[in-house]
Each structure stands twice: as C-alpha cells, then as structure tokens.
VEXSEFI-460195 format. One record per residue: chain; x, y, z of N, C-alpha, C, O in turn. Coordinates in pm, whole numbers, plus 50000, padded with zeros to 5 digits. Atoms other than C-alpha are relative to their C-alpha. Layout:
BEGIN
{node A, {X, Y, Z}, {X, Y, Z}, {X, Y, Z}, {X, Y, Z}}
...
% end
This chain:
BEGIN
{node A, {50085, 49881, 50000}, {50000, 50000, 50000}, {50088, 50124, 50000}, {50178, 50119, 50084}}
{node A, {49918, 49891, 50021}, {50166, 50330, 49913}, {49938, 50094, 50083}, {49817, 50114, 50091}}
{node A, {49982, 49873, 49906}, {50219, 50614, 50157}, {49876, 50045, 49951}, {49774, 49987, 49988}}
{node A, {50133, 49903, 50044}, {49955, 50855, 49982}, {49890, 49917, 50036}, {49787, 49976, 50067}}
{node A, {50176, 50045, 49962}, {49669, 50627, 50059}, {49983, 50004, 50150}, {49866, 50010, 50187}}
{node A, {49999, 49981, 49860}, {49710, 50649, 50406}, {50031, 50112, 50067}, {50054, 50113, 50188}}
{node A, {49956, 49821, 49941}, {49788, 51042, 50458}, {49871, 50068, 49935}, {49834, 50039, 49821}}
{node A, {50089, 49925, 50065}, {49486, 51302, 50429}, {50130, 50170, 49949}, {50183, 50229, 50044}}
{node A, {49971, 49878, 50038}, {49661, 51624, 50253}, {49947, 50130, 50042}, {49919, 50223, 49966}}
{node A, {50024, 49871, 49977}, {49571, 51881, 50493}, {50096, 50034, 50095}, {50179, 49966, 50154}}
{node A, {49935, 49924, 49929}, {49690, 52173, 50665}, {50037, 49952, 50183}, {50141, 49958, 50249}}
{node A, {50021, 50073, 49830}, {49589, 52013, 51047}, {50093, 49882, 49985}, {50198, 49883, 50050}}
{node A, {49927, 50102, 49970}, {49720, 51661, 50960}, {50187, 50072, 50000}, {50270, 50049, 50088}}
{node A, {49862, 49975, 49983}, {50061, 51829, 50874}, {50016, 50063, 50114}, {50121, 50047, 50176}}
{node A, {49930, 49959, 49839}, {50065, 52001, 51189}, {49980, 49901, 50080}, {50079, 49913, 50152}}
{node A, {49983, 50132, 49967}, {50007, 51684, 51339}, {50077, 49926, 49973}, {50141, 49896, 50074}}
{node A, {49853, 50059, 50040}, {50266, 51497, 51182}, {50117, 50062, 50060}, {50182, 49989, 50135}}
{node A, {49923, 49887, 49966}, {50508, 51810, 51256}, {50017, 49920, 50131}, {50114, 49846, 50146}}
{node A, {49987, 50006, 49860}, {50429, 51741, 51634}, {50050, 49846, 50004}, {50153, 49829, 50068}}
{node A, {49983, 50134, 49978}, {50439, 51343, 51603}, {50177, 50015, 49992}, {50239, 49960, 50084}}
{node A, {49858, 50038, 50045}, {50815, 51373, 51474}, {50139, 50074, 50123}, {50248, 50029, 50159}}
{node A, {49960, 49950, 49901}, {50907, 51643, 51735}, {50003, 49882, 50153}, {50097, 49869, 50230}}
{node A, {50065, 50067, 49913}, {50743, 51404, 51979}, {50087, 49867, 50022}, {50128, 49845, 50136}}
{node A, {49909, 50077, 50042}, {50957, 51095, 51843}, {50122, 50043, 50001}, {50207, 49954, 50012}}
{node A, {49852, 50009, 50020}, {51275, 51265, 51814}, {50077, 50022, 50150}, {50194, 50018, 50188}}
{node A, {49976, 49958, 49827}, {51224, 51360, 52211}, {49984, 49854, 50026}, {50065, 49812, 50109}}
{node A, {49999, 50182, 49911}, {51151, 50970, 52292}, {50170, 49933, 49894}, {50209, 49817, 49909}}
{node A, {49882, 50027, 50071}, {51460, 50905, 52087}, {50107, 50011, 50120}, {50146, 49916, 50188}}
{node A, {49912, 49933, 49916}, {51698, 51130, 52305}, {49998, 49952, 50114}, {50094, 49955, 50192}}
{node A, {50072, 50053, 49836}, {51513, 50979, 52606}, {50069, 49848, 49996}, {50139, 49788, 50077}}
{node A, {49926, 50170, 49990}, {51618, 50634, 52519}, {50110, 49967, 49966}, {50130, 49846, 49976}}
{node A, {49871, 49992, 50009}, {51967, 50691, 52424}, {50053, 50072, 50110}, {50174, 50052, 50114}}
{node A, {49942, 49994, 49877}, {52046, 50829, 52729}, {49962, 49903, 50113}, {50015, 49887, 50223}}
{node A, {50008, 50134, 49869}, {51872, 50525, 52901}, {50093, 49933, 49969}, {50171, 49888, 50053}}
{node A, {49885, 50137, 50056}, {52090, 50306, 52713}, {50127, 50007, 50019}, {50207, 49913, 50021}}
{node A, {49838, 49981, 49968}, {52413, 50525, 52788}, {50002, 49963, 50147}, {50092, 49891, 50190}}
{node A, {50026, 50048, 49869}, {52259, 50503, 53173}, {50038, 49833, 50030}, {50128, 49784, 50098}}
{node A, {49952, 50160, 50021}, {52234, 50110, 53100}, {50141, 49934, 49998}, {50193, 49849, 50070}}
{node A, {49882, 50052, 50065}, {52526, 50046, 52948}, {50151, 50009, 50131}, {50229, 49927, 50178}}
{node A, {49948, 49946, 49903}, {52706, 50255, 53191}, {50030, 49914, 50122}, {50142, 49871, 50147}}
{node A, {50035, 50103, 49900}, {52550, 50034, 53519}, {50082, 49844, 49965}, {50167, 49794, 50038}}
{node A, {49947, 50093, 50026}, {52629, 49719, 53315}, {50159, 49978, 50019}, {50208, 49868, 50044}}
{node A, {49866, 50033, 49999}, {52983, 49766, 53322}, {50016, 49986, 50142}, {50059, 49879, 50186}}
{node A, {49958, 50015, 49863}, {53007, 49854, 53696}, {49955, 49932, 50061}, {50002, 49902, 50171}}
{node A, {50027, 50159, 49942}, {52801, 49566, 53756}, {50060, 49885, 49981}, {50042, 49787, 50053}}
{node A, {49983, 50122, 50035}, {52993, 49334, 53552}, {50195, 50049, 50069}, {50297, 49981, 50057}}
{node A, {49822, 49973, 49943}, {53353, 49526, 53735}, {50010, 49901, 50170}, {50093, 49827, 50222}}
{node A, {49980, 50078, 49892}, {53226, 49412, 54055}, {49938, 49795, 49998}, {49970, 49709, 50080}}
{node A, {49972, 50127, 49973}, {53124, 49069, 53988}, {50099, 49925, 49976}, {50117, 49807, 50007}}
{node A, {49870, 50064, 50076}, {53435, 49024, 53816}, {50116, 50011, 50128}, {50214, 49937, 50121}}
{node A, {49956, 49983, 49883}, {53581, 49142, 54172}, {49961, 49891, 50074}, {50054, 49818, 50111}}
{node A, {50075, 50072, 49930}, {53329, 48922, 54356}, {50085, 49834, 49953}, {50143, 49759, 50032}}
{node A, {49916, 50135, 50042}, {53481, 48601, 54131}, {50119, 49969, 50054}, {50152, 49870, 50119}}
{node A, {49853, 50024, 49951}, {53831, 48673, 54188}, {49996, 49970, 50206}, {50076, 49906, 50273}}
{node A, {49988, 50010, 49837}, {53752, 48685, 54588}, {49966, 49826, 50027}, {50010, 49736, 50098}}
{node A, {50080, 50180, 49987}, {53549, 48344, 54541}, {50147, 49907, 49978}, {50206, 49834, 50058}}
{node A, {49856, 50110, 50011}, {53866, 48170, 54392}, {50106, 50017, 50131}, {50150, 49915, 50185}}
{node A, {49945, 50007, 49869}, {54064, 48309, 54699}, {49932, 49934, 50093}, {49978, 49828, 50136}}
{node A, {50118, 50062, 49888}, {53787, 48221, 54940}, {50053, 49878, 50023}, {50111, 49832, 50121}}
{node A, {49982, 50162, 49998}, {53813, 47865, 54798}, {50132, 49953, 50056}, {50148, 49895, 50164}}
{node A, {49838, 50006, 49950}, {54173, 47835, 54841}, {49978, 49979, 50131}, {49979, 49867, 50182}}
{node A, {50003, 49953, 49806}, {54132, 47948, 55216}, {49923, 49889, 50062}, {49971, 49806, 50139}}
{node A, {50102, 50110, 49986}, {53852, 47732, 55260}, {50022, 49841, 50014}, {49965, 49762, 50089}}
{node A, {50024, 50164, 50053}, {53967, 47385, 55112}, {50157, 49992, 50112}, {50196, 49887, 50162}}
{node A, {49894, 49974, 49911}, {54292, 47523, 55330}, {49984, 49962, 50141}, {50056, 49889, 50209}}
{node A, {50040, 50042, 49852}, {54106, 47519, 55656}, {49973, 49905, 50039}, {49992, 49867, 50155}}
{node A, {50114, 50121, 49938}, {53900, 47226, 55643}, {50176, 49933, 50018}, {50211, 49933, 50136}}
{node A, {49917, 50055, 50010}, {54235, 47066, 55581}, {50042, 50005, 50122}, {50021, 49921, 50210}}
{node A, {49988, 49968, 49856}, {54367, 47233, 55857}, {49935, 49949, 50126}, {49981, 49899, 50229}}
{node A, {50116, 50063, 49865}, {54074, 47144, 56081}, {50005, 49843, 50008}, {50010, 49787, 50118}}
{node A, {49970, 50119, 49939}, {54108, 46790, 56018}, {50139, 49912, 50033}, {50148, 49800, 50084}}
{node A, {49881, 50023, 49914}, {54463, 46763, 56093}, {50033, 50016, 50152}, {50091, 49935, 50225}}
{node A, {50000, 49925, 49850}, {54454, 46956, 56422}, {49875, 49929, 50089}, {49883, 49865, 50194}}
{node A, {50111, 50061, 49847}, {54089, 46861, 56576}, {49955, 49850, 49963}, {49916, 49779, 50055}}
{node A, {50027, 50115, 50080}, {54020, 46549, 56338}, {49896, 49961, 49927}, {49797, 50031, 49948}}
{node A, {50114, 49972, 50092}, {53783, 46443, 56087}, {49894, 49953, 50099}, {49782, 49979, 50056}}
{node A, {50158, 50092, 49882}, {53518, 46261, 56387}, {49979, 50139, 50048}, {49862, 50165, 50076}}
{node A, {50060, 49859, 49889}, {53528, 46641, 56561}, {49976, 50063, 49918}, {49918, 50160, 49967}}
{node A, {50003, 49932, 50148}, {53511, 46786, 56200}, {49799, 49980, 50019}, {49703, 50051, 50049}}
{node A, {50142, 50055, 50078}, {53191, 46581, 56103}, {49884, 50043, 50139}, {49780, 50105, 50118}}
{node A, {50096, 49974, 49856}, {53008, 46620, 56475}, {49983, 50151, 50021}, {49885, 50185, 50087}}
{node A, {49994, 49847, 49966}, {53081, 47021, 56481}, {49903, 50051, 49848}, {49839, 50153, 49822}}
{node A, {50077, 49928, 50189}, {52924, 47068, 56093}, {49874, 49922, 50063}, {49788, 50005, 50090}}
{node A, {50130, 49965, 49957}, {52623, 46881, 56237}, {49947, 50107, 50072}, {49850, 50154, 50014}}
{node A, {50037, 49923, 49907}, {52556, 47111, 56489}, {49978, 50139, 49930}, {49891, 50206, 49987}}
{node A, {50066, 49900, 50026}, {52513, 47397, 56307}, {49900, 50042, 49879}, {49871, 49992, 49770}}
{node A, {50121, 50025, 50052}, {52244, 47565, 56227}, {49927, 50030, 49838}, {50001, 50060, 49745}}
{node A, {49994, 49998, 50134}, {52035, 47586, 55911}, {50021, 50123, 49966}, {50068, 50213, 50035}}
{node A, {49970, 49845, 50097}, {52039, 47866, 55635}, {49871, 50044, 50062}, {49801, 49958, 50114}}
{node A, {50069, 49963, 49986}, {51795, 48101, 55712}, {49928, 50041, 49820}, {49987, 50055, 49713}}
{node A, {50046, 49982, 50124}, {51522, 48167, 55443}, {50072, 50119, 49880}, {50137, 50223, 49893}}
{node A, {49945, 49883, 50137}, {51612, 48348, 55102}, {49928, 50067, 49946}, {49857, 50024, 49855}}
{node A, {50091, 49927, 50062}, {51447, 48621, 55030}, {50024, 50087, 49887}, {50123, 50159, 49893}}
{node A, {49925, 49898, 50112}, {51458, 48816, 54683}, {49858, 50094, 49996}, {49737, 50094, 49973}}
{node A, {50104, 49812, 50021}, {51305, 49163, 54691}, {50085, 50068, 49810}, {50159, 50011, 49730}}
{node A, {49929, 49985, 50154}, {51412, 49355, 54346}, {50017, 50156, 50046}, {49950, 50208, 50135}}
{node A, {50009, 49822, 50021}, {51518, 49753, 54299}, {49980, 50034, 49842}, {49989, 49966, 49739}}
{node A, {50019, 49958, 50169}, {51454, 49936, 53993}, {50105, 50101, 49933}, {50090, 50223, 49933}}
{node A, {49951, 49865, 50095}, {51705, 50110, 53781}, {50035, 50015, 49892}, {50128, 49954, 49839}}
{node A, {50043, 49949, 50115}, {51607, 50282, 53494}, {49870, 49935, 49939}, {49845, 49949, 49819}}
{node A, {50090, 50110, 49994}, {51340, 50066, 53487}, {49955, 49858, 49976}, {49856, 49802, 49930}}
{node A, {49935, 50147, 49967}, {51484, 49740, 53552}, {49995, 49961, 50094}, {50089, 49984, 50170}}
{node A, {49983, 50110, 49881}, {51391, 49519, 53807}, {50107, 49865, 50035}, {50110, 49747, 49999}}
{node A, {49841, 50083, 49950}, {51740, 49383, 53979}, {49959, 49962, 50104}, {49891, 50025, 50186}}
{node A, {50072, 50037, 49887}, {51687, 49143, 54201}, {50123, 50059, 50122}, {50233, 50113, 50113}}
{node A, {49931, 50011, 49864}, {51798, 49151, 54562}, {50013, 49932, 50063}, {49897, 49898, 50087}}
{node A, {50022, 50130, 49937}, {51876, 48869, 54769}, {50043, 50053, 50184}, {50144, 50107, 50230}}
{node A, {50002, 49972, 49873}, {51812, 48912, 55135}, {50011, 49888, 50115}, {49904, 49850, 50162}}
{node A, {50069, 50068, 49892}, {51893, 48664, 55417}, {50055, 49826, 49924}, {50100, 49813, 49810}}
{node A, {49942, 50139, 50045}, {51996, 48298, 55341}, {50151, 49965, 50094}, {50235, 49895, 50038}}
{node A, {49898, 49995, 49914}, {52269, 48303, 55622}, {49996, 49928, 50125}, {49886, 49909, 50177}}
{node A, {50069, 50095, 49875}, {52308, 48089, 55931}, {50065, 50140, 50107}, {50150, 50225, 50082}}
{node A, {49982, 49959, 49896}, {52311, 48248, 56256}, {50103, 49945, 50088}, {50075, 49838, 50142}}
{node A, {49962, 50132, 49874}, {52593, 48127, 56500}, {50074, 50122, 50085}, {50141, 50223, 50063}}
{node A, {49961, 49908, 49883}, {52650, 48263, 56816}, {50136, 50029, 50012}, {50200, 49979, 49919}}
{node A, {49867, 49950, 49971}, {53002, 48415, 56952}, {50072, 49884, 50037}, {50176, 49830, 49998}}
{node A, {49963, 50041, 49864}, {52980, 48222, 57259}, {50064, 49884, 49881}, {50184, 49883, 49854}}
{node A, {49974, 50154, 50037}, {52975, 47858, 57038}, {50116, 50005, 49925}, {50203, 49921, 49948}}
{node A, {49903, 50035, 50040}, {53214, 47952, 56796}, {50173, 50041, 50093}, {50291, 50032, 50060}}
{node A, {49840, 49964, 49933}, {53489, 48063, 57056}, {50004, 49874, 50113}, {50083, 49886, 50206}}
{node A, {49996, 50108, 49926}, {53431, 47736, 57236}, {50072, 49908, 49893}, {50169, 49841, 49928}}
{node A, {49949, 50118, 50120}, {53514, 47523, 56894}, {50174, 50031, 50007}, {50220, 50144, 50019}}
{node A, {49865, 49980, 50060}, {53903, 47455, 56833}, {50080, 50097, 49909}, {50079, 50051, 49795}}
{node A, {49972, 49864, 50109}, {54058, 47767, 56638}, {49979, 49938, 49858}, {49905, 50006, 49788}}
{node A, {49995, 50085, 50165}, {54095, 47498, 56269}, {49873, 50036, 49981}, {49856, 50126, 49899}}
{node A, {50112, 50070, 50010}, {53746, 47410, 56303}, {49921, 50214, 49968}, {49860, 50264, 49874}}
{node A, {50056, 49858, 49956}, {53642, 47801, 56402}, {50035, 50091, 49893}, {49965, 50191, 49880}}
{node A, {49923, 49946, 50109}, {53866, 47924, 56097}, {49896, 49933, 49901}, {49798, 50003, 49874}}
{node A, {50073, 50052, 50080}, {53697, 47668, 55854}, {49836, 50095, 49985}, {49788, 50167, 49897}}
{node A, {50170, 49941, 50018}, {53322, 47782, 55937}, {50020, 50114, 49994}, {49913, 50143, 49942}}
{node A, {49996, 49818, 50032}, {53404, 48185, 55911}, {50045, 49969, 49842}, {50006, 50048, 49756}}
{node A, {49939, 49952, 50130}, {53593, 48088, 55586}, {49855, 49981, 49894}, {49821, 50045, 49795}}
{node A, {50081, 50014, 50101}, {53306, 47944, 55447}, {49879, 50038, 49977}, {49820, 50039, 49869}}
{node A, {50079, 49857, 49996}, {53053, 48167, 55574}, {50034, 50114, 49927}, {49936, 50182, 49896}}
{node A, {49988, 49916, 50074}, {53201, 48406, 55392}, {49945, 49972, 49842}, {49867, 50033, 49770}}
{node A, {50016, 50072, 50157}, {53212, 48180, 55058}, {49875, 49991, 49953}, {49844, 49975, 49835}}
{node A, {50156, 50048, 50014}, {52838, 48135, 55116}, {49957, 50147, 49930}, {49894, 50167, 49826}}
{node A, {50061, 49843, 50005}, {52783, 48518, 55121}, {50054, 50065, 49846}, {49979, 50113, 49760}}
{node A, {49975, 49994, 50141}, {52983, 48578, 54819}, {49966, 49961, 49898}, {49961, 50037, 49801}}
{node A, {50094, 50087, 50065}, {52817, 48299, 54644}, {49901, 50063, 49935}, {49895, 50069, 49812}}
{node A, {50073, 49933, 50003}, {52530, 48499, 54686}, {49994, 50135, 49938}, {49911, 50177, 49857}}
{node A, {49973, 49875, 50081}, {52645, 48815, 54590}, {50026, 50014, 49839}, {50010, 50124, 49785}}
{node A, {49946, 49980, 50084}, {52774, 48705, 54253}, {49896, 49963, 49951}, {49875, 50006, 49838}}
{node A, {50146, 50064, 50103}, {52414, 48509, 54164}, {49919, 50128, 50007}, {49820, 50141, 49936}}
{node A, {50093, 49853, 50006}, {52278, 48875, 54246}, {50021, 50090, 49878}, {49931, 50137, 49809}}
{node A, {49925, 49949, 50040}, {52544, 49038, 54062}, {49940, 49973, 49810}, {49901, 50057, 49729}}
{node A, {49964, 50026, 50121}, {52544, 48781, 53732}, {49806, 49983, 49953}, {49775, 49963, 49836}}
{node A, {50126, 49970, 50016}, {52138, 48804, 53760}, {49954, 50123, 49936}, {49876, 50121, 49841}}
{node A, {49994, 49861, 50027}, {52154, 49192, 53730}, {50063, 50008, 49857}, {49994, 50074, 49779}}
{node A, {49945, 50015, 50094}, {52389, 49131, 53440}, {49891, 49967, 49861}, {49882, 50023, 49752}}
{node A, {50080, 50051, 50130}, {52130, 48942, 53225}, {49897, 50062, 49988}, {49821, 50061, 49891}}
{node A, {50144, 49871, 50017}, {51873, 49191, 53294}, {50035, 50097, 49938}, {49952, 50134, 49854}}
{node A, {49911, 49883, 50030}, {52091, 49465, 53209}, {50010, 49976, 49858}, {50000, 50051, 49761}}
{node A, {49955, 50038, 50198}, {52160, 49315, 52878}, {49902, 50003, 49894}, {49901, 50061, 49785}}
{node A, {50138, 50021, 50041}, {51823, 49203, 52801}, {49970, 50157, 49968}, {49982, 50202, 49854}}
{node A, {50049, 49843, 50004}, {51706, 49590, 52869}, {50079, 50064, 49927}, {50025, 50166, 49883}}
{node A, {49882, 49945, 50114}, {52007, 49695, 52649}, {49941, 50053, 49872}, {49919, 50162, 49818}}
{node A, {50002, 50057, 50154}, {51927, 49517, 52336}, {49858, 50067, 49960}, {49825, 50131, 49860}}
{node A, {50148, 49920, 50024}, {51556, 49622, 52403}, {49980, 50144, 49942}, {49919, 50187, 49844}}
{node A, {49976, 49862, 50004}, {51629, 49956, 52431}, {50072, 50003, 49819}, {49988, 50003, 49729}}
{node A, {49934, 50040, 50122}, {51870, 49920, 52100}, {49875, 49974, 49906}, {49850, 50076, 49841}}
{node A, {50056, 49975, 50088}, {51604, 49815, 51891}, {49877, 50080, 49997}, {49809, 50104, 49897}}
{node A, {50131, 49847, 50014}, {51328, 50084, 51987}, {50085, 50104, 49947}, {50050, 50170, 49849}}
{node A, {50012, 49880, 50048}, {51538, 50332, 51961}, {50051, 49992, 49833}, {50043, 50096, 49767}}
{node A, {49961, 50033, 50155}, {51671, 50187, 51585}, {49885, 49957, 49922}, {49909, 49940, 49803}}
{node A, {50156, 50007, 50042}, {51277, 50114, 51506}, {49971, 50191, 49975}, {49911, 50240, 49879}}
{node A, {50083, 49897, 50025}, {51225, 50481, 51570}, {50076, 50104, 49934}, {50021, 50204, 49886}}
{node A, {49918, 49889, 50060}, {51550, 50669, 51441}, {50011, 49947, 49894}, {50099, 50006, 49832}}
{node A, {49952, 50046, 50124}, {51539, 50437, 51118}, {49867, 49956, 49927}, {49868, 49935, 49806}}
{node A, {50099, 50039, 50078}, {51189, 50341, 51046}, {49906, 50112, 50071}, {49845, 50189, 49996}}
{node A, {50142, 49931, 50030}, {50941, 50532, 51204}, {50050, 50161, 49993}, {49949, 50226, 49963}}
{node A, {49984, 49899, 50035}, {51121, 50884, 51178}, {49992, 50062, 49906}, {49933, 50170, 49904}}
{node A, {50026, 50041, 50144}, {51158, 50841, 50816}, {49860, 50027, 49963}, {49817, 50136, 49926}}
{node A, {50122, 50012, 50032}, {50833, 50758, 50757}, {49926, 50128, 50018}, {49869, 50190, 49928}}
{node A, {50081, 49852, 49997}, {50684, 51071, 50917}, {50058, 50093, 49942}, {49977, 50180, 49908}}
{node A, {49974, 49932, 50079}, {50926, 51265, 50738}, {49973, 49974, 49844}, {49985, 50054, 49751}}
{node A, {50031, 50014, 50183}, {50838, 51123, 50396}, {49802, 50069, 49992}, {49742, 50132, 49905}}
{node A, {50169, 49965, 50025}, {50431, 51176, 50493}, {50054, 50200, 50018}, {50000, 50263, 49927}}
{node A, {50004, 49884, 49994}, {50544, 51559, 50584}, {50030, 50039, 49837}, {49957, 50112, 49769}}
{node A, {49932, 49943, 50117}, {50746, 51598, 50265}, {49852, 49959, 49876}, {49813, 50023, 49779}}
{node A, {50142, 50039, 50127}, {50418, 51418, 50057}, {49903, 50148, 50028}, {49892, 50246, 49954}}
{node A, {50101, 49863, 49995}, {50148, 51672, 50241}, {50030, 50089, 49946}, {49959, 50149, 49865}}
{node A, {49955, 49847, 50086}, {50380, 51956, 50145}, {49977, 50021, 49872}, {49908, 50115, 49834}}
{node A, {50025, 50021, 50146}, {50393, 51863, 49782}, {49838, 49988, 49947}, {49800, 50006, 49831}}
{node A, {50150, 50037, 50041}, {49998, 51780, 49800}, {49939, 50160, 50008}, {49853, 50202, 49931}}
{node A, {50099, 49882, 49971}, {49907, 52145, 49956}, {50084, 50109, 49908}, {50023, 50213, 49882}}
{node A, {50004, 49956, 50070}, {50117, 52284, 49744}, {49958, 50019, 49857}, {49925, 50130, 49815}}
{node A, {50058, 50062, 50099}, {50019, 52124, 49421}, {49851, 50052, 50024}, {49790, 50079, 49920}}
{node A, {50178, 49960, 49974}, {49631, 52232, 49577}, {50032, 50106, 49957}, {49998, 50137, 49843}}
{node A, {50009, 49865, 50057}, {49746, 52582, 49575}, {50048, 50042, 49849}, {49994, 50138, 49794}}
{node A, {50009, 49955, 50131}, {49867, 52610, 49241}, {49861, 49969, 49937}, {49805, 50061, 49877}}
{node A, {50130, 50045, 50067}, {49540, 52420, 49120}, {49906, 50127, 50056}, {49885, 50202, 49961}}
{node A, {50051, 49921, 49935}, {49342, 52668, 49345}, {50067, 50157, 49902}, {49978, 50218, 49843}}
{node A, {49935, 49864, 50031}, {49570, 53001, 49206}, {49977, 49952, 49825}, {49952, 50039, 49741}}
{node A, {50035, 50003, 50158}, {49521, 52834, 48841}, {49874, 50027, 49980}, {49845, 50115, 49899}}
{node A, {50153, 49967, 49993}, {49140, 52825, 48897}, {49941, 50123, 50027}, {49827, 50138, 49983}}
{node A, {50050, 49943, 49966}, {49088, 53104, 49027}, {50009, 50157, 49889}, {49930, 50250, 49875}}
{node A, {49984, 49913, 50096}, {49256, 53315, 48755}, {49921, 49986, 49859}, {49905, 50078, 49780}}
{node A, {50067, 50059, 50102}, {49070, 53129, 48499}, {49826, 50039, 50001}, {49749, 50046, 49905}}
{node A, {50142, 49923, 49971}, {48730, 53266, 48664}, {50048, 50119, 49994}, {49969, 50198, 49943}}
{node A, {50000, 49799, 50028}, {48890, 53638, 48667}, {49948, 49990, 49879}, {49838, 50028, 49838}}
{node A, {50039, 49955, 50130}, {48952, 53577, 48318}, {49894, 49991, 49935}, {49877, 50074, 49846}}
{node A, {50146, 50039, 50030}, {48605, 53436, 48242}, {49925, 50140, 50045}, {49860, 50204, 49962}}
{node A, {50062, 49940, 49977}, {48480, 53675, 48436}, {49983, 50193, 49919}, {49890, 50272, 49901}}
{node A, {49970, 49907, 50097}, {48648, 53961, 48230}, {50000, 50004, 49893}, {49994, 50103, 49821}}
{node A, {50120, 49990, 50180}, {48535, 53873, 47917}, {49851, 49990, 49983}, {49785, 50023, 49884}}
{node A, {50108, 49964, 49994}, {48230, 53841, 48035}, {49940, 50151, 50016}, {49834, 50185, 49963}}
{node A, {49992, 49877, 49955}, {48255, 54196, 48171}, {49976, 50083, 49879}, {49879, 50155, 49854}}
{node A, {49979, 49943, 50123}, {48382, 54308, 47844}, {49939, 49957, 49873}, {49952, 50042, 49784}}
{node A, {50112, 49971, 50047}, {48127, 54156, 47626}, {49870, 50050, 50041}, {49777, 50080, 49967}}
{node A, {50163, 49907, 49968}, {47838, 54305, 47838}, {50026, 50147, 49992}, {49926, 50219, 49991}}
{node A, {50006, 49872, 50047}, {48019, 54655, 47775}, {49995, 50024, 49843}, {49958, 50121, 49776}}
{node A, {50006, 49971, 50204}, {48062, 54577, 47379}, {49849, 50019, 49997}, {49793, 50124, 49967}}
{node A, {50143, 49975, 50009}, {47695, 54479, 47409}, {49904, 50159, 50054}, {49815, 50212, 49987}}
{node A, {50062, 49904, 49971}, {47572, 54766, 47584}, {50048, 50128, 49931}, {49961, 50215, 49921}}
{node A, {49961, 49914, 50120}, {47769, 55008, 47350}, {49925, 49957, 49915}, {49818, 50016, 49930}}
{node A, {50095, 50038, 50104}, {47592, 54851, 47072}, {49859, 50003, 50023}, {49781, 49968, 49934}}
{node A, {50169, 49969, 49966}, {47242, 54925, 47244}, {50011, 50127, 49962}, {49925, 50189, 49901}}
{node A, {50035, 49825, 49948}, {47375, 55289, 47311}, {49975, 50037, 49832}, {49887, 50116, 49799}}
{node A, {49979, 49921, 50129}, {47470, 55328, 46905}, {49898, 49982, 49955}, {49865, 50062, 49868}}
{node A, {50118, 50021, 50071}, {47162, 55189, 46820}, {49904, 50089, 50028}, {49843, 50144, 49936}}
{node A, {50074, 49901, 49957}, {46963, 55404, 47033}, {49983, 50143, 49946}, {49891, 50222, 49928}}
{node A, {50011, 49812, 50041}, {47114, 55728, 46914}, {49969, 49971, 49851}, {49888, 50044, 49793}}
{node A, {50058, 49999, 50108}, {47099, 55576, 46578}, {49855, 50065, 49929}, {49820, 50146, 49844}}
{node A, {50176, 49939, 50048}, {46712, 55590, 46573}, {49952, 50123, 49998}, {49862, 50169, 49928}}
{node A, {50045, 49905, 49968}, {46716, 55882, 46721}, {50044, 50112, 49901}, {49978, 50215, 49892}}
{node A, {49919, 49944, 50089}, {46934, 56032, 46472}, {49904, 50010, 49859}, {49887, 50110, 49790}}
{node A, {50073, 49964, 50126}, {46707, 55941, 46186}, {49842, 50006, 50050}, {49771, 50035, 49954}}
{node A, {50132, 49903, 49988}, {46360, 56030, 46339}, {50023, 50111, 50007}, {49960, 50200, 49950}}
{node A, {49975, 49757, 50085}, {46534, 56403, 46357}, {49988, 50029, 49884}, {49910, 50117, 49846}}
{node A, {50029, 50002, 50126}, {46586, 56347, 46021}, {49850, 50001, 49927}, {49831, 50065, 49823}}
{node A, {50141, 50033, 50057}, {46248, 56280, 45922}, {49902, 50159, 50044}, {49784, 50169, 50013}}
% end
C-alpha cells in the first residue's frame, strides 16, 4: 500500500505529523540516554562481579585450606560432629530495585546464625573453617545477584537498541516522507486553486467586456434611431 493512501493532505494533519516527529525525536533522546545510563551500570556491575569472582577463587583456596587444617589439628570425627551442629540457612528472600526501569533482584537473608559464645568454644581449625566458608556462602550469593543483574541489564540493552533503531530508522523516516508528501499535496492544491481562480477572473472579464461591447451597441443603436427620426 503506498504512503499517499494512508495520509489526508491537509493543513491540520501536517501540523500533526510536525508534532508526532518532534514528539519521536524527544523519545529518541530519552532512550539513548537510558541506554548510555544502561550500558554505563552494566559495566560497573559486571567490574564488581568480576571482583566478587576473583575473591570466590581466593575464598576457595582458604577454605579447602582450613577444612584441611581442621582435620589435621581437631580430626575428621570432631570435624563431622561440629558441621552437624550447626544451624540451618535462614530463608532466602529476593526483593528487586529498579534502575532505569529494571527490576534487579535483591537477595536478602539465606545466612546461618551462630553465636560468639559457640564459635569461641570450637578449636581455632574448626572456628577458621566455618568463618571461611561463611564468607564463601555470602559471596556465592552476591555474585548470583550480581550475574542476575547482568542478564537483565543486557536484556534491557538490546531492548532499548532496537526501539530506539525502530524509531530513528523506520518510524522517523516515515513521518518525514508523509510531511514531505502533504507539502507537495498542499502545494500542488494551491497552484490548482491560484490556476482556477485566475481562469474565473479571466472568464469573468470577458464576460465583463462583452456586456460593455453589448451595451455600446444598444447605446449606438439608440442614438441611431434617434438620429434618423430628427431626420424625418
């Protein structure tokens, strides 16, 4: 279906169009600065999980270090009897924040509780082990927050990316080709309009000017007669 069948050629729609493109080139601007916002976030989200990783591989180290530790020093029977005893994870809760209007999750809570008193009663190995890996847990956590945020971030990217390349490549266009058609249509009217209208002067001035030939030709006739009944 070609453009022209779908545009009326008036003065209103083009000021309508006018505004639509103004209107579009402001949601344009709007979403290229979300996307520099985006883009922006993404990195310093993907700096610190890339921080968060490197700590995890230390962690582990430390970790696979202690237990080691712990069952050299207190032994694996006081190992296995001290890891029963404590207690579970507490629930995991994910709440979300919004930015730019991206829901990132949040992870709240999934941590065990253990008192002072118990762990300064346990053997130092054993007491080293469970802090190391309390930590490992928490980091864990942080990086599934982290590499969660990441795929949202990306997702909302690409989104963003093709609205605003829908609207700076197809639909901007478009309203500029219907402006540039109306123009050509209302102008094209007004010449038709300025051709017509001269075409009734001129009609109208030869009409003019045969009703003065004619009425000269009454007047000569008039005096004519009158001319030869004097005569007579």
């Amino acid at each position: 279906m070609s453009l022209s069948s779908n545009i009326r050629p008036t003065r209103l729609e083009y000021i309508r169009t006018k505004r639509r493109i103004l209107i579009a080139q402001k949601g344009l601007k709007l979403l290229k600065l979300k996307r520099q916002a985006l883009i922006l976030e993404f990195f310093n989200t993907n700096k610190t999980a890339a921080a968060l990783r490197g700590n995890l591989q230390s962690e582990l180290v430390r970790g696979y270090e202690a237990i080691r530790m712990a069952e050299m020093l207190a032994g694996s029977m006081r190992l296995e009897n001290e890891s029963m005893k404590i207690p579970e994870l507490e629930n995991l809760h994910v709440m979300s924040k919004s930015i730019m209007g991206v829901h990132i999750p949040k992870l709240i809570g999934g941590q065990r509780e253990l008192l002072e008193e118990y762990l300064i009663e346990l053997p130092t190995s054993i007491n080293e082990a469970i802090r190391s890996y309390q930590r490992i847990h928490k980091i864990v956590l942080d990086i599934a927050e982290k590499e969660t945020a990441l795929r949202k971030l990306l997702l909302e990217i690409e989104k963003t990316k093709r609205k605003s390349n829908a609207i700076e490549n197809v639909f901007i266009p478009k309203l500029v080709s219907a402006v540039k058609f109306i123009t050509f249509r209302l102008a094209e009217m007004e010449r038709d309009t300025f051709i017509m209208l001269k075409t009734v002067k001129r009609k109208m001035g030869e009409r003019e000017a045969a009703a003065e030939e004619t009425e000269e030709e009454k007047k000569e006739i008039v005096v004519s007669n009158e001319g030869v009944q004097d005569f007579k």
